[in-house]
N, C-alpha and C positions, 0 to 999 in steps of 0.2 A: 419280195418273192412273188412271181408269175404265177397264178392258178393253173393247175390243168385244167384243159378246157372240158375234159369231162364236169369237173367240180363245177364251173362254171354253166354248165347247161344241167347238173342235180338243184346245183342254188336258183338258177329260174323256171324249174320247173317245179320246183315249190313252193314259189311266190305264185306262181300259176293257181296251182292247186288251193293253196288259201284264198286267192281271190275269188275263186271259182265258188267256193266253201262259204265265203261270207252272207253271198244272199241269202243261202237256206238257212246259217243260222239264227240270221233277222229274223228271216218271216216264220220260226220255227217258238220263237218266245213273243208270244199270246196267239200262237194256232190253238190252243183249247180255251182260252182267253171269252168265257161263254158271260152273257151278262146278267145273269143268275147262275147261282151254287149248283151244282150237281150232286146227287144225294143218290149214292150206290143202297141197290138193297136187294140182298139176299135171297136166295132161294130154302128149297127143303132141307134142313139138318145143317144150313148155312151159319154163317156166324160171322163178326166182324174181325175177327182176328185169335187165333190161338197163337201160343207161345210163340207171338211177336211173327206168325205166318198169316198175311190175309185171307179171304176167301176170294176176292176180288188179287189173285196173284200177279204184283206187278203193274195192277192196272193203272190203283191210284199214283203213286208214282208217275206216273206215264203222261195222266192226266194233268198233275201239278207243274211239272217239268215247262207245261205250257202255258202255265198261267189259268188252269182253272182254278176255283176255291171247291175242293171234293170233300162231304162228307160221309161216313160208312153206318148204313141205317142199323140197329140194332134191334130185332123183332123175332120174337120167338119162333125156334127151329124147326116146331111142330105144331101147327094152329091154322085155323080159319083163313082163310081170306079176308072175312071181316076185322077179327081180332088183331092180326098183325096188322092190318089196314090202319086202326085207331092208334096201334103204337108206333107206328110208322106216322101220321096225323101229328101226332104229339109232336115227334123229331123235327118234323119239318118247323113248325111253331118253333122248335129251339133254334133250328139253322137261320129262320127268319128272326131269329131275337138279336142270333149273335151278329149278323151280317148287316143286318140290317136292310134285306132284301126285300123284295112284295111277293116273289116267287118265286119257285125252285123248279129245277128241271130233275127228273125223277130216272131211272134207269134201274131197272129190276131185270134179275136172274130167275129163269124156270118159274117158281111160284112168285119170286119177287116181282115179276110183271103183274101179275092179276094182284098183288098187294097194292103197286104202284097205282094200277086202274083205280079200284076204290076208293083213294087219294084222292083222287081226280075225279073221280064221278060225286063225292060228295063235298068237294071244297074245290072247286074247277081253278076257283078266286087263287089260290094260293099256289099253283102247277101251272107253268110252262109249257112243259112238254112232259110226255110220258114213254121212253126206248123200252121195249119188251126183247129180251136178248133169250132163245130156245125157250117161251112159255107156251106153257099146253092151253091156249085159249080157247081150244075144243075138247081139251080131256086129254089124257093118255093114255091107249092103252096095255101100259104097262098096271097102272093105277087100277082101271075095270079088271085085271087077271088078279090082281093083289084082295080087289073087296070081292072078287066072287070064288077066293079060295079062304076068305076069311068072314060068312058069313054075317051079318050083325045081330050078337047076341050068343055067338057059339062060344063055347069055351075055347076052339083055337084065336077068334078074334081077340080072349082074354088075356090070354097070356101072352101072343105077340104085342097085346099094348103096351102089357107092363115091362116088354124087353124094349121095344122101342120109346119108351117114355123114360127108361133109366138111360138111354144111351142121351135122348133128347137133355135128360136132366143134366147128366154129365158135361154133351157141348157146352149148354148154356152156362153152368158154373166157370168150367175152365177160362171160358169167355166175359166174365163176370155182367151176365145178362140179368139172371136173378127176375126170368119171365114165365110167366105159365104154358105148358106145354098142353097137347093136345093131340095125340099121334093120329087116331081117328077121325077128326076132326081134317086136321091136312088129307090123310088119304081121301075122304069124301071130297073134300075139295078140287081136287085132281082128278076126278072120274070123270064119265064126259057126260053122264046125269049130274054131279056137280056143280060143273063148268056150264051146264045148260041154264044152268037155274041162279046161277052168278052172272051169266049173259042176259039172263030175263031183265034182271034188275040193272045192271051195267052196263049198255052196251056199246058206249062208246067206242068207235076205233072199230070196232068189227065189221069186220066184211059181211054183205049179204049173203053170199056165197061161200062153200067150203073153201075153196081154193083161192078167192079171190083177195082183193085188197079192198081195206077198209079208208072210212071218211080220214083223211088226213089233220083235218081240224075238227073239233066241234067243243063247242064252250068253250071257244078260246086257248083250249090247249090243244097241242101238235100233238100227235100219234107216230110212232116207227114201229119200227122190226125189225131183227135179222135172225140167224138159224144155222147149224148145220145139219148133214145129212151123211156123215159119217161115226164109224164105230169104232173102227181097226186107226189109230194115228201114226201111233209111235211107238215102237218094238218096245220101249224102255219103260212105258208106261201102263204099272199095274191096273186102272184101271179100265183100258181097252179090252182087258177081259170080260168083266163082269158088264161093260154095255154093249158091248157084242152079242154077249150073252141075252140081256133085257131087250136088245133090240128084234132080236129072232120074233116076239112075238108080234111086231107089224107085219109078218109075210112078206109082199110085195113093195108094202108103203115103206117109199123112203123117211129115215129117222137119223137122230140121234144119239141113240139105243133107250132115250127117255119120251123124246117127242117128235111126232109127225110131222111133216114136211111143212102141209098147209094148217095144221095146227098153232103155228107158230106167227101165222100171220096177227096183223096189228098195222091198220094206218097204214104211212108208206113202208110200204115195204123194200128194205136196203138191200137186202140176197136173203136168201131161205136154204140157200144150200152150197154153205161153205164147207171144205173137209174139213170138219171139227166138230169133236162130239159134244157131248153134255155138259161135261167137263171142262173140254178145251176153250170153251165158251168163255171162260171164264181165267182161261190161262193154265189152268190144274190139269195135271198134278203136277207144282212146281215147274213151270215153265215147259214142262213135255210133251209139246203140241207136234203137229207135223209140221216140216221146213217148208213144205212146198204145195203151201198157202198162203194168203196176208192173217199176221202174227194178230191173236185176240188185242194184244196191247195198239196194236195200230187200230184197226176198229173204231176200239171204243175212243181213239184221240180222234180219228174221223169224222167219228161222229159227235163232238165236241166243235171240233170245228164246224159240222155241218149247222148246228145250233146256235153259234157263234154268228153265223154267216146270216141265220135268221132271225136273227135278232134275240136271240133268248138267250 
C-alpha cells in the first residue's frame, strides 16, 4: 500500500524533530553533574521535608535529573546562625563520609545562607563554594519591626516565644529533626544589628558597600547570589498575601516582602531581582510561581552547572 504523502512528510518531520531533540538530551545528563555534592540548606521555620513535601520544592529533583549527588541539610527551624552553622558542620562531615568527597558546595535559603557562610568561614578546607539564594546579609527589616514590637524581656516578647517555639517544636517533630529551637535567637539573627555583628566576625563574600558585590573568592571558596524583588506572583498563591503584606514595611526598597534588594547581595552576584518572592525562591507554594519568569528549578540547575563549569 502507497503512503499518503501527508503521512509521509508527519513521519519525517519527526525524525526531524528527534534529531533535533538529541543534542539537548545529551548535554542535558551531567549539566548539574558538579564535582562536589551539593548540600541544600534551609532557611527560617525551614525543614527538609514534611509528609513527603520538600522545602526545597522540586528543586532537588531537578538537580539529580542532572547528575548532581544533593543532599537536604537538616538544622533547626528556629536558632542562631552559629548553632545551625555547627549542625549543619556536622552534615557536611556526614556527606563527606558517605561520598567520599573533600568538599561540598553549600546553597542556603533566607537564613540558610548566613548558616551556610559560618560553614565556610570556619572550616573554608571543607566548602567549595557557598550560593546565598534571598539572605538578609544586612538584616531585614521585617526582623527590626518584629524585635522593636517585641521588646527584650517584655511579657509580649514572652509569650510570642512560647507560640513560636511550639509551632518551631511541631515543624521539627513532623520532620523528625529532634533539634533545639530557639525562636529569639533566630529573630536576633535576622535584625540588621544582628547581621552587623555576624558580618564583624564573618565577612567573607561581603561587599564593601551596601549595594555592591562582594570578593568572589576568598579562602578558596566561591561566593554567589541571587534574589527576587517581587511580592504579588501568582493569583493562586496563598502566600502572596502575607509577603505583600511583610513587604509594605521597606517603603521604597525594592523586596521580596522578606528581604532587600541589596541585602541579598553575596560574591558574584547572579540577578538580585527576579519576579519571585521569598517563597518563590524556593519553588513554594508548591510550584506557584509566576510563568513569566525563569522557573526557581531552572536557577538552581544553572547554577549547578555554573559550578560544574568551575570546577567544583
Amino acid at each position: 500500500m502507497t503512503k499518503h504523502p501527508f503521512s509521509r512528510f508527519r513521519a519525517a518531520l519527526c525524525a526531524c524533530l528527534l534529531l533535533l531533540t538529541l543534542p539537548f538530551t545529551a548535554s542535558a545528563a551531567g549539566y548539574t553533574q558538579t564535582r562536589y555534592p551539593i548540600v541544600l540548606v534551609h532557611g527560617l521555620f525551614g525543614f527538609d521535608s514534611i509528609a513527603g513535601i520538600p522545602y526545597f520544592y522540586d528543586i532537588p529533583d531537578g538537580l539529580v535529573s542532572g547528575g548532581a549527588r544533593v543532599f537536604l541539610a537538616q538544622v533547626s527551624a528556629t536558632n542562631s546562625n552559629e548553632v545551625r552553622g555547627e549542625q549543619l558542620l556536622a552534615q557536611v562531615r556526614q556527606v563527606m563520609a558517605i561520598t567520599g568527597a573533600t568538599r561540598v558546595n553549600l546553597i542556603g535559603h533566607s537564613q540558610g545562607g548566613l548558616t551556610a557562610r559560618y560553614v565556610a568561614a570556619v572550616r573554608p578546607d571543607l566548602v567549595a563554594s557557598v550560593t546565598s539564594v534571598g539572605t538578609p546579609h544586612r538584616g531585614s527589616r521585617v526582623a527590626d519591626l518584629v524585635r522593636n514590637i517585641l521588646p527584650p524581656g517584655s511579657v509580649s516578647e514572652s509569650v510570642v516565644r512560647d507560640v513560636i517555639e511550639g509551632v518551631a517544636d511541631l515543624i521539627d517533630t513532623v520532620s523528625n529533626g529532634n533539634l533545639p529551637q530557639n525562636p529569639l535567637a533566630a529573630l536576633d539573627a535576622l535584625t540588621t544589628p544582628g547581621t552587623q555583628t555576624f558580618n564583624s566576625r564573618y565577612p567573607a563574600g561581603l561587599p564593601s558597600t551596601s549595594c555592591g558585590s562582594g570578593a568572589a573568592r576568598v579562602n578558596n571558596v566561591a561566593y554567589y547570589s541571587w534574589g527576587g524583588t517581587a511580592r504579588y506572583t501568582n493569583f493562586y498563591d496563598i502566600s502572596d498575601a502575607i509577603l505583600g503584606a511583610t513587604g509594605s514595611v521597606f517603603g521604597n526598597e525594592e523586596n521580596d516582602g522578606l528581604v532587600g534588594r541589596c541585602s541579598n547581595h553575596l560574591g558574584t552576584i547572579i540577578a538580585d531581582n527576579y519576579f519571585q518572592n521569598h517563597l518563590d525562591e524556593v519553588d513554594q507554594v508548591f510550584g506557584l510561581v509566576s510563568p513569566f519568569t525563569t522557573n526557581p528549578v531552572t536557577l538552581f540547575r544553572n547554577q549547578a552547572n555554573r559550578l560544574r563549569n568551575a570546577g567544583y
